[in-house]
C-alpha positions, 0 to 999 in steps of 0.5 A: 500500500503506497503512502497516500493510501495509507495516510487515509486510509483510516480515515474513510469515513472518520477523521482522526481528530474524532478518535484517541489513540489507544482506546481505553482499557477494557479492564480485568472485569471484563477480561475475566467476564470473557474468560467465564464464557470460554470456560462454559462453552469449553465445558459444554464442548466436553459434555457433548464429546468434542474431542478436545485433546485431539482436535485442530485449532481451526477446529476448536475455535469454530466449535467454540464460536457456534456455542458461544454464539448458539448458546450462550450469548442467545440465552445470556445464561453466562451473567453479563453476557448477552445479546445486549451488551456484546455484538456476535463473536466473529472467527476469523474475520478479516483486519488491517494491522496498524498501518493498513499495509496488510489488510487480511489479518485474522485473529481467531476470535473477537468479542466486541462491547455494545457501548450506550449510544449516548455516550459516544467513545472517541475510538475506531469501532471497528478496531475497539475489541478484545481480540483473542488467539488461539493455539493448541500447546502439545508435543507437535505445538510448541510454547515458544516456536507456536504460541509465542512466534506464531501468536503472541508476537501478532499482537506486539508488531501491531497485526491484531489489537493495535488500536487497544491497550489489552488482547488475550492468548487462549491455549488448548493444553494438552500434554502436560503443558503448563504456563510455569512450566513451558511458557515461562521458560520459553519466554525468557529464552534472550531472543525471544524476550526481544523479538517480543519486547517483552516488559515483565514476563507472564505472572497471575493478578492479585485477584481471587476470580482469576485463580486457577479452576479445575479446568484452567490454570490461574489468568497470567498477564505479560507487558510488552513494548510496541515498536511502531507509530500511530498514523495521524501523528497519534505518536508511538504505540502504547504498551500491551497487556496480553491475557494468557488462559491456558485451559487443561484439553486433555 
């Protein structure tokens, strides 16, 4: 994409005086609202026999979106999630990175908040969003190689979330794998500890809903730096908090 398309490109339709950069947080409670809605519809995939320990990525996350949508967000059974305040999941839909120089970007999941039209935020709607990846970790998928190479490092070079000061990584683990155990160490690895510019390295918050279940580990949260600029002259990109559920499919 040529500079003079770039320069406008998020501006079709929105001049950049109207929105800030980066929008504002999303906070914990929602966080782990979204983390209560991933745990039931895993639950619910169990109870129906879905192959957990053996089933693709492609194949968990399209399992996982026709539940959530299906179920729990027509039937607002999970407290707080509903219709009203969250628009439909969508998979694998289709973004720009930051700059619009690749317009086919695809994050596994995205959950979007209804806001009150009559207090109108000054962000880009269509980029304000917790997006969420997804990746199985297991002897074939590795934490460093897979999750973090392949994953995680979208959403520091601003493919996903680039607008939004939080995203989320949601693991399938299986094998034995854990945060402490495998994530952790391949993170601290020095290259990738630069390559994902990470700040402080995946630690749980000090908050009893975050704790561990009998099906997920406890919410663990990194910080890392973004080396690119907002256009506009919104300046440099903002650090990123990454959520990491790591969810026992075995």
């Amino acid at each position: 994409m040529n500079r003079a398309r770039t320069d406008g490109f998020f501006t079709l339709g929105l001049p950049s005086e109207r929105y800030h950069l980066p929008h504002p947080r999303l906070g914990l409670p929602v966080i782990l609202l979204i983390r209560r809605v991933l745990s039931r519809a895993l639950e619910l995939l169990r109870e129906q026999n879905f192959n957990l320990a053996d089933a693709t990525e492609d194949e968990v996350t399209a399992a996982l979106r026709s539940v959530i949508e299906n179920d729990l967000r027509e039937s607002g059974s999970v407290a707080g999630f509903n219709k009203r305040s969250y628009e439909p999941v969508v998979r694998q839909g289709q973004w720009s990175n930051y700059n619009g120089s690749i317009l086919t970007k695809t994050p596994d999941l995205c959950f979007k908040l209804r806001h009150d039209e009559y207090e109108p935020r000054q962000v880009i709607p269509e980029f304000d969003a917790l997006f969420v990846e997804c990746k199985p970790v297991d002897a074939k998928h590795a934490a460093g190689s897979k999750y973090c190479d392949d994953g995680l490092i979208c959403f520091v070079r601003g493919d996903y979330a680039w607008a939004m000061q939080e995203g989320m990584m949601l693991a399938f683990a299986r094998n034995g794998r854990s945060i402490t155990g495998h994530l952790i160490p391949s993170m601290q690895d020095s290259d990738r500890m630069a390559s994902l510019n990470t700040i402080d390295l995946p630690a749980p918050p000090v908050n009893p809903f975050a704790a561990a279940t009998a099906s997920a580990e406890a919410v663990h949260i990194s910080r890392h730096k973004r080396a690119f600029d907002w256009l506009h002259n919104k300046g440099p990109a903002s650090e990123i908090i990454i959520y990491h559920l790591w969810h026992h499919c075995e």
